[in-house]
Gaussian input, Z-matrix of N, CA and C with variables (Angstrom, degrees):
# hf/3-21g

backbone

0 1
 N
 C     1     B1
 C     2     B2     1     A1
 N     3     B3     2     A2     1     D1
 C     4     B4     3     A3     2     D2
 C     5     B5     4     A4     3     D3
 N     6     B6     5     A5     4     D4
 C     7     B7     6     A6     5     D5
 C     8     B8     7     A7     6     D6
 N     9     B9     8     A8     7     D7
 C    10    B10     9     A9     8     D8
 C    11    B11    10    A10     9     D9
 N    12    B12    11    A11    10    D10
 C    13    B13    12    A12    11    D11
 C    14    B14    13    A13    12    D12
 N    15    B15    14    A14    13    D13
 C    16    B16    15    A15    14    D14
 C    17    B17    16    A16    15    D15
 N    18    B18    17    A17    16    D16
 C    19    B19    18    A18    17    D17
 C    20    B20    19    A19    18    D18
 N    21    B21    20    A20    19    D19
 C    22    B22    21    A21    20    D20
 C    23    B23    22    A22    21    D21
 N    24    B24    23    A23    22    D22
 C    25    B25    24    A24    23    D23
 C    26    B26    25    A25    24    D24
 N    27    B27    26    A26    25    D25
 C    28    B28    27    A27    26    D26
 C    29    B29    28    A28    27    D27
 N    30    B30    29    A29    28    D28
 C    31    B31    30    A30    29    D29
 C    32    B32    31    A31    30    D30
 N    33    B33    32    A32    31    D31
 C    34    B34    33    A33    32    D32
 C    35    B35    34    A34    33    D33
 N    36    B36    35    A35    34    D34
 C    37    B37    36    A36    35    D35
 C    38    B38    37    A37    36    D36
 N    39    B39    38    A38    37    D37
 C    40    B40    39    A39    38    D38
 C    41    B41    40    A40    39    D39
 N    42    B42    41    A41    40    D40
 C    43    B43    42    A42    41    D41
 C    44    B44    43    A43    42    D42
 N    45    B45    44    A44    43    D43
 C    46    B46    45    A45    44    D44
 C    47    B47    46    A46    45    D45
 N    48    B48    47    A47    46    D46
 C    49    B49    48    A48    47    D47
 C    50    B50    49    A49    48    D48
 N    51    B51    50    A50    49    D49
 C    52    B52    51    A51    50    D50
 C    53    B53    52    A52    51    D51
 N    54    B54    53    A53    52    D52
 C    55    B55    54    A54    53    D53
 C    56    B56    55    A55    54    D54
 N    57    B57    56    A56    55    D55
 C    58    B58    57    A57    56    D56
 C    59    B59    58    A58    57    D57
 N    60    B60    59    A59    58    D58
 C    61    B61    60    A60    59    D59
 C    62    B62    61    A61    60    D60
 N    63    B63    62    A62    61    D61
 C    64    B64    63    A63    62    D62
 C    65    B65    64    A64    63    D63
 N    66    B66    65    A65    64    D64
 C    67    B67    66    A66    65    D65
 C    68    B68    67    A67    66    D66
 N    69    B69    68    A68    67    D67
 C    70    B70    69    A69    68    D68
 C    71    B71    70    A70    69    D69
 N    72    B72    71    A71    70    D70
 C    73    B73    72    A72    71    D71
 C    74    B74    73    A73    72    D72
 N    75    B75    74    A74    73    D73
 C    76    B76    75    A75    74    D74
 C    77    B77    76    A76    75    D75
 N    78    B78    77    A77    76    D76
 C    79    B79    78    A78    77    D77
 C    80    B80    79    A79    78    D78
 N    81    B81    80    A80    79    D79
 C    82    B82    81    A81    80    D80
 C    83    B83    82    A82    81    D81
 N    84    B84    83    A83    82    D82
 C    85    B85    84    A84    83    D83
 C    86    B86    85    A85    84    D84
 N    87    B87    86    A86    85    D85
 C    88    B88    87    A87    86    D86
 C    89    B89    88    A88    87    D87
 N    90    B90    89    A89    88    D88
 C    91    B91    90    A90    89    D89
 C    92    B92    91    A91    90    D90
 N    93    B93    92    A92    91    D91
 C    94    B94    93    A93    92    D92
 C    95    B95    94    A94    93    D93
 N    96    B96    95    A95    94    D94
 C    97    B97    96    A96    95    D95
 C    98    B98    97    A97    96    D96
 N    99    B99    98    A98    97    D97
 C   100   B100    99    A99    98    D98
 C   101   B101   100   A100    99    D99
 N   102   B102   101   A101   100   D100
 C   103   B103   102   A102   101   D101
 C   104   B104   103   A103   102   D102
 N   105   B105   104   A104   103   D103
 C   106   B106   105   A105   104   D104
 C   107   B107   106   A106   105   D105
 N   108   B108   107   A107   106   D106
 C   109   B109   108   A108   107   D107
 C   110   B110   109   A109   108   D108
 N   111   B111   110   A110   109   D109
 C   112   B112   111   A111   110   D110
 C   113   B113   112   A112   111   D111
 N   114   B114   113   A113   112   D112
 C   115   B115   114   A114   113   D113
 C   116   B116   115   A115   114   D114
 N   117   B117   116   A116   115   D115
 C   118   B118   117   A117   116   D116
 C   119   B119   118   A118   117   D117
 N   120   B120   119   A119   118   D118
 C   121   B121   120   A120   119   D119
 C   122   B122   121   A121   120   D120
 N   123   B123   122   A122   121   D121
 C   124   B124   123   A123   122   D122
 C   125   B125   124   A124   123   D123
 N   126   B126   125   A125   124   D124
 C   127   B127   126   A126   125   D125
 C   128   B128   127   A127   126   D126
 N   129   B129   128   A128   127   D127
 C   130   B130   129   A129   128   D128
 C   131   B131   130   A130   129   D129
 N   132   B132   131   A131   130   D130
 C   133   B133   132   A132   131   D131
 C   134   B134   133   A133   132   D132
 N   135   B135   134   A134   133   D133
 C   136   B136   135   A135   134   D134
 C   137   B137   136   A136   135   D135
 N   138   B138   137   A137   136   D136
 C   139   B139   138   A138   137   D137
 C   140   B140   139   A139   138   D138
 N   141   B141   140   A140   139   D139
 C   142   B142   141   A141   140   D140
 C   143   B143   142   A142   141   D141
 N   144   B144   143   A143   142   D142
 C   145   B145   144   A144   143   D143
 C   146   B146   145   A145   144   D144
 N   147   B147   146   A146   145   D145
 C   148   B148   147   A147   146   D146
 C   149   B149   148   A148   147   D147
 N   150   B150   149   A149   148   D148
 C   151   B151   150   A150   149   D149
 C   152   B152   151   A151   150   D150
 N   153   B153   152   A152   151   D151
 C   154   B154   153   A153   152   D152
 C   155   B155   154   A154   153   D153
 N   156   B156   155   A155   154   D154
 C   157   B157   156   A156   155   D155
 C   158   B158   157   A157   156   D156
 N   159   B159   158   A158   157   D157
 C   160   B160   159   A159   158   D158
 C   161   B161   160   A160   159   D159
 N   162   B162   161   A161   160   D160
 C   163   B163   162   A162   161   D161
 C   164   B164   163   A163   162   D162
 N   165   B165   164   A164   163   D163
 C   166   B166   165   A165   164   D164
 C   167   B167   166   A166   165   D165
 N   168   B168   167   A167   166   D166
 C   169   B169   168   A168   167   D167
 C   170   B170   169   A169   168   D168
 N   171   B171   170   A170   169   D169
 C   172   B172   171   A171   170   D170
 C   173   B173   172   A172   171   D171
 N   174   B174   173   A173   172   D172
 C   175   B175   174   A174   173   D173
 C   176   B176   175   A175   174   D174
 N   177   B177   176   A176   175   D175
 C   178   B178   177   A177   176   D176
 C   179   B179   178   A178   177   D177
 N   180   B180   179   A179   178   D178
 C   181   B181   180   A180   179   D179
 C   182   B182   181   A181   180   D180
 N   183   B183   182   A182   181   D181
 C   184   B184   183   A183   182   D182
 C   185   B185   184   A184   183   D183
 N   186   B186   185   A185   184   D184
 C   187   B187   186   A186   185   D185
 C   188   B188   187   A187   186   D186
 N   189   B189   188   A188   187   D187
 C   190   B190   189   A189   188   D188
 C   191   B191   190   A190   189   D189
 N   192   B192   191   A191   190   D190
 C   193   B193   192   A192   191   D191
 C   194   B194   193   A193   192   D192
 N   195   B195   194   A194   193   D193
 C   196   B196   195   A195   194   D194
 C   197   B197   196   A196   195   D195
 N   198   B198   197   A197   196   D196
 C   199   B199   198   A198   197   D197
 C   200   B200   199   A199   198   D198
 N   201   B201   200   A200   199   D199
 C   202   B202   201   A201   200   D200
 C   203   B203   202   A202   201   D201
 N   204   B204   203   A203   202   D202
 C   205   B205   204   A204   203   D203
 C   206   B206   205   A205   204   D204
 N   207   B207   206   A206   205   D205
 C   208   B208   207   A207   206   D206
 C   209   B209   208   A208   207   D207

   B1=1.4501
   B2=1.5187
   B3=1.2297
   B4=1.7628
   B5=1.8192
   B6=1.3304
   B7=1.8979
   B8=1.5214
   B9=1.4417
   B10=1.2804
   B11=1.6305
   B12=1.1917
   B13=1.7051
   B14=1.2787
   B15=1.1883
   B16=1.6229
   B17=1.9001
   B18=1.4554
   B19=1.4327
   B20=2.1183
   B21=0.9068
   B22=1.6258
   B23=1.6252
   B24=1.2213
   B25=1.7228
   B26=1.6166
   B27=1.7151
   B28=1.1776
   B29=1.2311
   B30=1.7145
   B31=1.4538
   B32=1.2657
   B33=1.2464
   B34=1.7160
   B35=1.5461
   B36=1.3371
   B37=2.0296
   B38=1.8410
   B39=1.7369
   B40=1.5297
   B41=1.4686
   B42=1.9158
   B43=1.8423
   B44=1.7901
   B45=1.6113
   B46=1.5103
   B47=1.5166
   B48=1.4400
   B49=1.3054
   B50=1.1804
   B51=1.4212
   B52=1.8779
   B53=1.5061
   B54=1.2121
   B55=1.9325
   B56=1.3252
   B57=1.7329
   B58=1.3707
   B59=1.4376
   B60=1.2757
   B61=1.8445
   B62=1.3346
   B63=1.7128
   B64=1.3166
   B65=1.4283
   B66=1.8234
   B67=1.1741
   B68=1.9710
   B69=1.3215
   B70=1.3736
   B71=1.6363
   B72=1.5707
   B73=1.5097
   B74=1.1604
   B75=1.0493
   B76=2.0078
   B77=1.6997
   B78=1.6592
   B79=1.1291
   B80=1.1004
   B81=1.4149
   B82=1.7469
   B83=1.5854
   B84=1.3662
   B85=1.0516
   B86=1.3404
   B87=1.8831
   B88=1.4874
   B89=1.6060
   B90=1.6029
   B91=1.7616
   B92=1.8239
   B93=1.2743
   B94=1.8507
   B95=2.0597
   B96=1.3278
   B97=2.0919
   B98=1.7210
   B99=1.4290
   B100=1.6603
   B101=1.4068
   B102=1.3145
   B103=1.6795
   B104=1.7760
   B105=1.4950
   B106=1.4744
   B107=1.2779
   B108=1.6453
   B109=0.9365
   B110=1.1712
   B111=1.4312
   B112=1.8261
   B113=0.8489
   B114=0.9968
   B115=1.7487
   B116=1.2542
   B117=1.4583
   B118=1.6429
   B119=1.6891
   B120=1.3195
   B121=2.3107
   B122=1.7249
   B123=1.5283
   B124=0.8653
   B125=1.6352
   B126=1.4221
   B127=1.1087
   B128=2.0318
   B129=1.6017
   B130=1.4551
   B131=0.7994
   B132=1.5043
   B133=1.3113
   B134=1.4702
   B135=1.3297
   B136=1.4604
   B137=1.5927
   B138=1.4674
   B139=1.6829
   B140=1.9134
   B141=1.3085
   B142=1.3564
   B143=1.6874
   B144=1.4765
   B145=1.9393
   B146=1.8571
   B147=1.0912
   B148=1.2938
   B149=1.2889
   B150=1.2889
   B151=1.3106
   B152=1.7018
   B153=1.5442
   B154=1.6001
   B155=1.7318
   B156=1.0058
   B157=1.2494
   B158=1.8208
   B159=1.4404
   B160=1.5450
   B161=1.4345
   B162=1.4629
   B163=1.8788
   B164=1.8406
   B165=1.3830
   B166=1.6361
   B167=1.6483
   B168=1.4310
   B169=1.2699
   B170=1.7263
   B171=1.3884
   B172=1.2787
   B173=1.5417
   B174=1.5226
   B175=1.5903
   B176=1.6065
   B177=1.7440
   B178=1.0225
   B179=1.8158
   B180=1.9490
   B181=0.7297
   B182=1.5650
   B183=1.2621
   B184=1.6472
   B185=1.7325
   B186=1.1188
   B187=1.3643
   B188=0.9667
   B189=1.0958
   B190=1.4742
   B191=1.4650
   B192=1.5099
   B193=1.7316
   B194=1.5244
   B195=0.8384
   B196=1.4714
   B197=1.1735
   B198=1.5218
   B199=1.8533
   B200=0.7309
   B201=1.4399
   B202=1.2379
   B203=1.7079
   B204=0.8667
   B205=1.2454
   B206=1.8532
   B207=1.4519
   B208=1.6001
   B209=1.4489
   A1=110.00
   A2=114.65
   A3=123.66
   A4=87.65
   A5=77.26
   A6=94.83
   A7=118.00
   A8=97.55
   A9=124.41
   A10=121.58
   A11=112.69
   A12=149.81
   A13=112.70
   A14=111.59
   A15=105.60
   A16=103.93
   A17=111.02
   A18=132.88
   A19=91.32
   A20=129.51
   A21=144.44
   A22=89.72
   A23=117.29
   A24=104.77
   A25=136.21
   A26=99.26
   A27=103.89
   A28=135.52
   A29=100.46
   A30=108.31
   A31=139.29
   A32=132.94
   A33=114.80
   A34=96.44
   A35=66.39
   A36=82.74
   A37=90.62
   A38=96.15
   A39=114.26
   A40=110.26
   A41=94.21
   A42=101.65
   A43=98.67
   A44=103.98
   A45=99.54
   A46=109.87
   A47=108.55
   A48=118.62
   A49=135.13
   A50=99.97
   A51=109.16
   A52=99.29
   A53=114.71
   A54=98.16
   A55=97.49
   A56=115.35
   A57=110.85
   A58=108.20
   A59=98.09
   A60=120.02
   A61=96.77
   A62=144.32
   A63=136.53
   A64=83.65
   A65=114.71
   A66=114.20
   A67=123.30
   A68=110.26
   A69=130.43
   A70=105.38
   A71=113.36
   A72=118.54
   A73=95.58
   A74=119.20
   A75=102.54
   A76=100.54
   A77=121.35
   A78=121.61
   A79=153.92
   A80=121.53
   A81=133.85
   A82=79.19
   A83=134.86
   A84=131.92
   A85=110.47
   A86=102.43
   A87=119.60
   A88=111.41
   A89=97.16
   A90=101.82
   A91=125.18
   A92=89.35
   A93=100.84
   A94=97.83
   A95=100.86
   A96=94.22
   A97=91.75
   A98=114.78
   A99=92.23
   A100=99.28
   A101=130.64
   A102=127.77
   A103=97.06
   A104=117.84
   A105=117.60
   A106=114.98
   A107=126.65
   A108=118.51
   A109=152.13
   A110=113.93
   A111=120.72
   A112=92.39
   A113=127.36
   A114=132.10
   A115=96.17
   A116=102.78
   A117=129.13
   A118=103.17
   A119=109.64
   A120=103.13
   A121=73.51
   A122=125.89
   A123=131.34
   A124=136.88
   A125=114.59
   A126=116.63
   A127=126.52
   A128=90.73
   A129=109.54
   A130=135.91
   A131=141.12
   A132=135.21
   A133=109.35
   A134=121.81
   A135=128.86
   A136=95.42
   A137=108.15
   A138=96.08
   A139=86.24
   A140=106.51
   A141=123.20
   A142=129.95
   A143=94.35
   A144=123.44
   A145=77.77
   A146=115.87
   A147=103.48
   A148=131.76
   A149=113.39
   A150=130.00
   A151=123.64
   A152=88.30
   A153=117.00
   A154=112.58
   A155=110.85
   A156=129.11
   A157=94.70
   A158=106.07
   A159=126.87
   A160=121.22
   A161=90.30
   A162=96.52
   A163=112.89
   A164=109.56
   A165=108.21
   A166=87.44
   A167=148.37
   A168=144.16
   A169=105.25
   A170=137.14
   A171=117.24
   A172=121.59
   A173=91.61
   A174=96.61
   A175=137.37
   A176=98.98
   A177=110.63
   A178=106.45
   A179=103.54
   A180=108.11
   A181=162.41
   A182=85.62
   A183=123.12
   A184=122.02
   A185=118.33
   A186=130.04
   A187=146.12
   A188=124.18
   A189=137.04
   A190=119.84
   A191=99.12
   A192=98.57
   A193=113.68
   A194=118.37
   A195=139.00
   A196=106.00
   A197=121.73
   A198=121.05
   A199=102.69
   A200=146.98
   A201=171.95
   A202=95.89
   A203=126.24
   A204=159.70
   A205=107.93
   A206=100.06
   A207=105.95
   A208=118.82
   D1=166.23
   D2=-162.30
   D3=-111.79
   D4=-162.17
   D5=-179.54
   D6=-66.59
   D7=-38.44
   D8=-175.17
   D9=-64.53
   D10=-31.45
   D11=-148.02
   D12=55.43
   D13=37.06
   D14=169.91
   D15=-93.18
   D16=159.56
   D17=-158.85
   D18=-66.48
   D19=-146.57
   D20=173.37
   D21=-122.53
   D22=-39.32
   D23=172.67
   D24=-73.46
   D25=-9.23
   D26=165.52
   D27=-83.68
   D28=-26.93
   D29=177.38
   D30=-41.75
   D31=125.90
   D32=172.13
   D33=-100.43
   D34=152.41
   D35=169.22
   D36=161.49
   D37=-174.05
   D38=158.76
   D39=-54.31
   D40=110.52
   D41=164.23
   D42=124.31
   D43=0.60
   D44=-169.15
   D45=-95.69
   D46=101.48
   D47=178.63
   D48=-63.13
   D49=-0.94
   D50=175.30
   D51=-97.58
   D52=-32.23
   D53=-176.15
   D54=-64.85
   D55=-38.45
   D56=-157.65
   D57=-54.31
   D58=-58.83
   D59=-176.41
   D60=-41.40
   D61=-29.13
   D62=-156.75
   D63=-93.13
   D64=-70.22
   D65=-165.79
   D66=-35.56
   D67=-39.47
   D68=176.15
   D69=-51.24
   D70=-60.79
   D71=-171.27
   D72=-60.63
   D73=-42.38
   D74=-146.17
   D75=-105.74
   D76=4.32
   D77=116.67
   D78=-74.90
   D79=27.20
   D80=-158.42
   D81=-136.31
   D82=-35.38
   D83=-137.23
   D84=-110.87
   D85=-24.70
   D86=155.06
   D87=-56.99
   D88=-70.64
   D89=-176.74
   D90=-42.88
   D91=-34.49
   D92=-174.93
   D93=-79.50
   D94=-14.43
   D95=-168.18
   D96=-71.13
   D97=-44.22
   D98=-166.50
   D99=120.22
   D100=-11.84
   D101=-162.94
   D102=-101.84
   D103=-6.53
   D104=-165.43
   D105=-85.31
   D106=-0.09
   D107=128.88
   D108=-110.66
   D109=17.17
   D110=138.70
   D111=-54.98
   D112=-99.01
   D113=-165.48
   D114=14.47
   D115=-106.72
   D116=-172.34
   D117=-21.35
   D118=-22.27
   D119=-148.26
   D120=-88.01
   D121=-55.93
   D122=-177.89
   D123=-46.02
   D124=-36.40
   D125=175.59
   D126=-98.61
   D127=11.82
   D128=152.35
   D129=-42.97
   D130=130.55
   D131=168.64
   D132=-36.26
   D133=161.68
   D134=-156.99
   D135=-127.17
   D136=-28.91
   D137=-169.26
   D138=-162.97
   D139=165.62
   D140=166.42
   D141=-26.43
   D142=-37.67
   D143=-156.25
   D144=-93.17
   D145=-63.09
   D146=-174.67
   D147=-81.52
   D148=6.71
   D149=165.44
   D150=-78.62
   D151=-33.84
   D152=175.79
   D153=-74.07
   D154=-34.32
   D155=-142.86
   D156=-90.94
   D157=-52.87
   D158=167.73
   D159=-46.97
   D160=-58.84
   D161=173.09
   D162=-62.06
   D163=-37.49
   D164=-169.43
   D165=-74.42
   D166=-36.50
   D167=178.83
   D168=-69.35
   D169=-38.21
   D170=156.47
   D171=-49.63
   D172=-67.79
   D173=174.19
   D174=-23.56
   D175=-31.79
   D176=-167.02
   D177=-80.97
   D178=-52.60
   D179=138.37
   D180=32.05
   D181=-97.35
   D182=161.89
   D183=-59.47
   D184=-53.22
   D185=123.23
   D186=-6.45
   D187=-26.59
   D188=174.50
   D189=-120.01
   D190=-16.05
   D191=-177.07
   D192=-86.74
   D193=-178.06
   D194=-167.58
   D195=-69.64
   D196=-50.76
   D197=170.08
   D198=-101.02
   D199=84.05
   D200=22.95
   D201=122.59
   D202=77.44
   D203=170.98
   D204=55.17
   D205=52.03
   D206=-174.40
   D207=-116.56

């Protein structure tokens, strides 16, 4: 038991294989519905400014990670 008294199997956090296992299905289940590419058409930049705006927020991003923008 933790601090909390919950089991090591209750815990969430990094390493929890039941969200994962959820997160996985009900992403298999998105890709297989047919809506994943609206999705995608939809969450396109809309205009120039936000096209700009996206890339300087990767960029920024990019920057900060570990492979250093590679």
């Amino acid at each position: 038991m933790n601090d909390q008294g919950k089991t090591q199997s209750e815990v969430q956090g990094e390493g929890d294989y039941e969200a994962a296992r959820r997160y996985r299905d009900e992403a298999e289940k998105f890709a297989a519905s047919g809506k994943a590419d609206a999705a995608a058409q939809r969450a396109k930049p809309q205009d120039a400014k936000e096209r700009a705006a996206l890339e300087a927020a990767e960029q920024e991003g990019l920057r900060h990670s570990k492979a250093n923008g590679k």
